[in-house]
N, C-alpha and C positions, 0 to 999 in steps of 0.2 A: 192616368196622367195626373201630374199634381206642378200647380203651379203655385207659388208664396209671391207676393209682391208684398215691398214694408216700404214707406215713406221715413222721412226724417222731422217729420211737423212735430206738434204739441199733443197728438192722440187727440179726441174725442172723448164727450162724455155719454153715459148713456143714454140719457133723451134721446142725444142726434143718432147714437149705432140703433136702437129701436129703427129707426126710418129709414136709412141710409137703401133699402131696397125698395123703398115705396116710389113708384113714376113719377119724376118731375119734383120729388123731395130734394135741395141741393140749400149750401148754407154760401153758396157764393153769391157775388154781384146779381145785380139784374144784367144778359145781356154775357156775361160769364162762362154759364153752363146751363146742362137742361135736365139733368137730374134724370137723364134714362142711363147712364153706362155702365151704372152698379146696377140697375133694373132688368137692365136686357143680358147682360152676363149671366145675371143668378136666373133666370129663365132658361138659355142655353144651358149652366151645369144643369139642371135640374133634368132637362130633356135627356141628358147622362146620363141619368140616376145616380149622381156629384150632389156635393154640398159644397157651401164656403163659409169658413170658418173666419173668426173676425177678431181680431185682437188689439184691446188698446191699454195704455193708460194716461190717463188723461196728465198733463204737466209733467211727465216722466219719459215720454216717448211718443214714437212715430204710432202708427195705425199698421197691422200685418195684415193681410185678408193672404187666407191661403186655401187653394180648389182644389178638390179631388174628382175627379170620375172617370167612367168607364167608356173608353173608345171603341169604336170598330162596331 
């Protein structure tokens, strides 16, 4: 299965992609978000035996994350 989700923001530098998997790491408000939904996704591909791939550039473009793995 392979899913691509891309946004339309400003991309990310890589300080924040470093983290963006780590529990409860999130660059929003207090109150916003909880910084598990990139955490618990990359757990589930994983139990796949998937990966997600992460693609940005920063002031040029959106953010891509795109998941591969093995069903059934």
């Amino acid at each position: 299965m392979h899913i691509s989700i891309r946004d339309t923001g400003i991309g990310m530098t890589e300080k924040i992609e470093r983290r963006i998997f780590e529990p409860f790491f999130t660059i929003k408000e207090v109150g916003e978000g909880t910084g598990l939904g990139l955490p618990i996704s990359y757990g589930i591909v994983q139990k796949h035996n998937g990966y997600i791939e992460v693609n940005s550039l920063p002031g040029k473009e959106g953010v891509n994350l795109s998941s591969r793995c093995q069903c059934g």
